[in-house]
C-alpha positions as CSV (number, residue, x, y, z in Angstrom):
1,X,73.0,198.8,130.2
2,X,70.9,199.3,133.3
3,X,70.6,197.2,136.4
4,X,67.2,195.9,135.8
5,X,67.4,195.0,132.4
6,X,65.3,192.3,130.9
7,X,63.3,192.3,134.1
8,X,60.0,192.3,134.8
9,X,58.1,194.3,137.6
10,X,55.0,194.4,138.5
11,X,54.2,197.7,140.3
12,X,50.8,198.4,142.3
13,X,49.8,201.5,143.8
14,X,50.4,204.0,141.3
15,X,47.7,207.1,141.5
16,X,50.2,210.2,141.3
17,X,53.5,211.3,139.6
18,X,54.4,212.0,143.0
19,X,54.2,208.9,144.6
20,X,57.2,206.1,145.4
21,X,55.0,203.6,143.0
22,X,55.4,206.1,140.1
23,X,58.7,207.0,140.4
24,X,60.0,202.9,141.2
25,X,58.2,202.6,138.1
26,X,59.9,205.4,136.4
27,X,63.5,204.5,137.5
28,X,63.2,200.8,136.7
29,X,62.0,201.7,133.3
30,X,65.2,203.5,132.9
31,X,67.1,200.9,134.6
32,X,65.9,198.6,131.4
33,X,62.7,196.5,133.0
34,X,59.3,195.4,131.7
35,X,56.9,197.1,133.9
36,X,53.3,196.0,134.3
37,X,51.1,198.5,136.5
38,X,47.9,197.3,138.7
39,X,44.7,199.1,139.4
40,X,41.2,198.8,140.1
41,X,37.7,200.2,139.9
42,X,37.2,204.1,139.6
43,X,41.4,204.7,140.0
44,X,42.1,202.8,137.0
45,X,41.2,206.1,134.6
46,X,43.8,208.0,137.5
47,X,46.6,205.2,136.9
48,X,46.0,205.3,132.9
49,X,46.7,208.9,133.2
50,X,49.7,209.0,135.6
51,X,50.7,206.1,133.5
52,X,51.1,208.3,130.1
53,X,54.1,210.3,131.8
54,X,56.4,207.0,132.4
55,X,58.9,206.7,129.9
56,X,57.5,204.0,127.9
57,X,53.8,202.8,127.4
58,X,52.6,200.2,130.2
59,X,50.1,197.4,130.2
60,X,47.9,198.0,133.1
61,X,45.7,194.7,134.9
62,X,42.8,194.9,137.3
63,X,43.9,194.1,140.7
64,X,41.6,194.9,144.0
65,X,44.1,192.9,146.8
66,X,41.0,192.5,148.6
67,X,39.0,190.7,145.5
68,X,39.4,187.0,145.5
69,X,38.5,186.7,142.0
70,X,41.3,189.4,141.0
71,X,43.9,187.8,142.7
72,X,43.2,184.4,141.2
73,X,43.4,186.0,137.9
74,X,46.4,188.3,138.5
75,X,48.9,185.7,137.2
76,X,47.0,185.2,133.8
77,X,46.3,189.0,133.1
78,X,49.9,189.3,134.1
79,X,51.1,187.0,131.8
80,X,49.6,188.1,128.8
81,X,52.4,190.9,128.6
82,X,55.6,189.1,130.4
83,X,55.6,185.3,130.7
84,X,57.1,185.8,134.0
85,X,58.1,188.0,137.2
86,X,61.4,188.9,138.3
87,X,60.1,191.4,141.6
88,X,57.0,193.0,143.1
89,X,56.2,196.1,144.2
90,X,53.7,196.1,147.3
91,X,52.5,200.1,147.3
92,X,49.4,199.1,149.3
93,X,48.1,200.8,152.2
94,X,44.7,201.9,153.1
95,X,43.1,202.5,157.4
96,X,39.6,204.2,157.3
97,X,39.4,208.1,158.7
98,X,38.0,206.1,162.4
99,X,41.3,204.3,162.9
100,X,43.5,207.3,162.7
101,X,44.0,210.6,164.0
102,X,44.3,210.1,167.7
103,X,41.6,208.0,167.7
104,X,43.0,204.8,168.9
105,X,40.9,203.7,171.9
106,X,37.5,204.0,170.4
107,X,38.1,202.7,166.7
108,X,35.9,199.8,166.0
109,X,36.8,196.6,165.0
110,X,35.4,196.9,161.3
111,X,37.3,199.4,160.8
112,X,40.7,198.0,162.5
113,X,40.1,194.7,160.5
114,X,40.0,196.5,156.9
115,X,43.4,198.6,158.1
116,X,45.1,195.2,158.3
117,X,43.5,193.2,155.4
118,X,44.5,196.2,152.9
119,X,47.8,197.2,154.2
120,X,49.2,194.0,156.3
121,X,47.6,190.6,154.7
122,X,47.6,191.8,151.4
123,X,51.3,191.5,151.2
124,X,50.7,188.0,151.3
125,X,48.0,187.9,149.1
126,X,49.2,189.6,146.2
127,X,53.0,187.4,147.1
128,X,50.4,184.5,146.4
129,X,49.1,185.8,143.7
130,X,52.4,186.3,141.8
131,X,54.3,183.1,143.2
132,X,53.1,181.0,139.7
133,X,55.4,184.1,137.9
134,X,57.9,183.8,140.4
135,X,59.0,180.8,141.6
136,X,60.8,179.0,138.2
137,X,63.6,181.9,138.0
138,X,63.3,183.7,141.5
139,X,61.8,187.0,142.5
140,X,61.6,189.6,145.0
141,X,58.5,190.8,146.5
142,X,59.4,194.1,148.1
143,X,57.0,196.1,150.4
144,X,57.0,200.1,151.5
145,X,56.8,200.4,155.5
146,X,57.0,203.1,157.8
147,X,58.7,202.8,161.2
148,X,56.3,200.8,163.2
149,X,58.9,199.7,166.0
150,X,57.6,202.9,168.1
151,X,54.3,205.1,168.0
152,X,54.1,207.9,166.1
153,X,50.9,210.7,166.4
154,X,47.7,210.6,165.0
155,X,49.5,207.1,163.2
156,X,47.4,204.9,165.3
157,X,45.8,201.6,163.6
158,X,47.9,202.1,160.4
159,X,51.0,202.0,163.1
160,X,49.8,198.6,164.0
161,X,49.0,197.3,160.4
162,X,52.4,198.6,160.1
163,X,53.7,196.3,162.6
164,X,51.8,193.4,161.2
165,X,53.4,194.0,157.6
166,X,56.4,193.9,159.3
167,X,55.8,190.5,160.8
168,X,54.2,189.3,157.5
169,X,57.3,190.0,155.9
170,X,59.4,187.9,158.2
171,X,56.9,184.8,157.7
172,X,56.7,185.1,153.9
173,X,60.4,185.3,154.1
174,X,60.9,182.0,155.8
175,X,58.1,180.1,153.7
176,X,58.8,182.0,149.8
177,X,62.5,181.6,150.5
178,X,62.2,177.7,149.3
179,X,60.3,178.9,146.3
180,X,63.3,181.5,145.4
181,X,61.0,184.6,146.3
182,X,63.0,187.0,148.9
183,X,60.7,189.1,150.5
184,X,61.6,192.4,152.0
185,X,60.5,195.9,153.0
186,X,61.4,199.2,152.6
187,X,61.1,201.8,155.6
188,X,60.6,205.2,154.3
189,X,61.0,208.1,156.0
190,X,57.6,210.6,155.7
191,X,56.9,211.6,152.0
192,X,54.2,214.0,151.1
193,X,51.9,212.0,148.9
194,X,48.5,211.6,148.3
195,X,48.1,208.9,150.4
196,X,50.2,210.9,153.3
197,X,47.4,213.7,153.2
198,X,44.7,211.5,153.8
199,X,46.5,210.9,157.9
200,X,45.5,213.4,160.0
201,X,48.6,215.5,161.3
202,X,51.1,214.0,159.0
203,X,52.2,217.4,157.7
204,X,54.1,217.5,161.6
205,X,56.0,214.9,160.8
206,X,58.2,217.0,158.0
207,X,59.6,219.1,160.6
208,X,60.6,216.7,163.2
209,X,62.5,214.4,160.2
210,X,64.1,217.0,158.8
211,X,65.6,218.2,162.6
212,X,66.7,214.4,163.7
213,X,67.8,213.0,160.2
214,X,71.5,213.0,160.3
215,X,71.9,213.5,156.8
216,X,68.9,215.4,156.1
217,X,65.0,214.6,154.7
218,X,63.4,215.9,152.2
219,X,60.0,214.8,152.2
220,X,58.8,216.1,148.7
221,X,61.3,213.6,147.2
222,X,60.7,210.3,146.8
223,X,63.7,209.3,144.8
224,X,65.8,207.9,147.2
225,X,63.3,205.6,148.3
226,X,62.4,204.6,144.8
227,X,66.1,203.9,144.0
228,X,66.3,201.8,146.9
229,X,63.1,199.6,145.8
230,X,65.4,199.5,142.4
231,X,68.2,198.2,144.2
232,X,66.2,195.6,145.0
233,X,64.7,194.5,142.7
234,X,68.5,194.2,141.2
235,X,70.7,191.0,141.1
236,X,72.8,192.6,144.0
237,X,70.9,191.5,146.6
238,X,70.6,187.9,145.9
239,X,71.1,186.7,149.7
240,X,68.6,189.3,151.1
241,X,65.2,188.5,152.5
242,X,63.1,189.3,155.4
243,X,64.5,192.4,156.1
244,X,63.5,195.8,156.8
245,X,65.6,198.7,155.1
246,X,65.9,201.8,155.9
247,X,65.6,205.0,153.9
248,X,64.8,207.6,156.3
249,X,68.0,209.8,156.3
250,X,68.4,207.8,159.4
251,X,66.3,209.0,161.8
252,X,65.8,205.2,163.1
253,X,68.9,205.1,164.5
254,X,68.6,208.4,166.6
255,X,67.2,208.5,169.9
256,X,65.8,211.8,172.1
257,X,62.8,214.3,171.0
């Protein structure tokens, strides 16, 4: 018996077996849950791959969060492998090479505006999206986050879209909740992904966790943050929503250099 069983989960974002998306996927397999995977485009032949080293075989849909047309066919695609959705796994997060990097002051609007719209408003896009799945039995749509309650270097416009996922999570909290969709985020302390290598600087990050985290980082593991998106997606959170959680080895809670 696992936690998760007879669930279904729809996880996004999964490119590497190194990633949180891969290894919530992973766990919640093992935990007993239906998993559906979403990709798009030219990654889809990269998720199909990564895909082939979960533990059991995966339908995977087309999803671009920024494709109208995708995201009004999510729900059908979706349903033609689990009539419905018990959580959602937002893995999203995408600010072009001119809004980061210590390049805050002269990034250009066109660049600032697809740094929100991939990693900020498609949380509510793709909760939209999967609300016809949701809403009958209840669901959780659960978002990754990173700290975005101070600055951090070279972070820049992802630090603000960071922000504004924050925010979004608050306001789809308060209109979901009457639906039965909680809607919550998990803050993760710096993992070295694929995704993570694309920031400029991000490798100084490491060090400065693993000095300030009370109880230690690791940031080639993303286990603990992938147990706590399981924990989520669990029925021991039932009065949980608009929250921000934090798996960080609690360096939120420390102040100084």
């Amino acid at each position: 018996m696992g936690i998760l069983d007879g669930k279904n989960i729809l996880v996004t974002g999964v490119l590497t077996d190194s990633s949180i998306a891969f290894h919530v996927a992973r766990l919640a397999q093992e935990q007993g849950a239906n998993v559906v995977l979403s990709s798009f485009g030219r990654t889809t032949s990269i998720t199909k791959r990564i895909a082939s080293r979960l533990p059991q075989e995966v339908p995977i849909v087309q999803l671009d969060v920024t494709n109208k047309e995708d995201l009004e066919n999510l729900a059908g695609e979706i349903s033609q492998h689990v009539p419905y959705l018990d959580g959602v796994l937002h893995s999203i997060a995408y600010a072009p090479e001119a809004a980061l990097g210590g390049n805050f002051l002269n990034t250009e609007w066109d660049d600032v505006k697809v740094a929100l719209e991939i990693s900020a408003f498609s949380l509510k896009s793709l909760g939209m999206a999967c609300l016809p799945l949701m809403e009958e039995r209840g669901g959780q749509l659960l978002g990754l986050d990173f700290d975005a309650t101070v600055t951090w270097p070279f972070y820049d416009w992802m630090g603000v879209s960071k922000a504004a996922l924050e925010s979004t999570c608050r306001y789809l909290a308060r209109d979901l909740g009457p639906k039965k969709v909680r809607v919550n985020l998990i803050a993760a302390g710096p993992i070295y992904t694929t995704a993570a290598k694309g920031i400029p600087g991000f490798d100084q990050f490491g060090p400065m966790w693993e000095r300030r985290a009370p109880i230690g980082w690791d940031t080639s593991d993303p286990v603990p943050t992938a147990k706590a998106c399981v924990a989520m997606f669990s029925d021991w959170f039932p009065a949980t929503t608009g929250e921000i959680i934090h798996v960080d080895g609690g360096v939120h809670s420390q102040g100084g250099p």
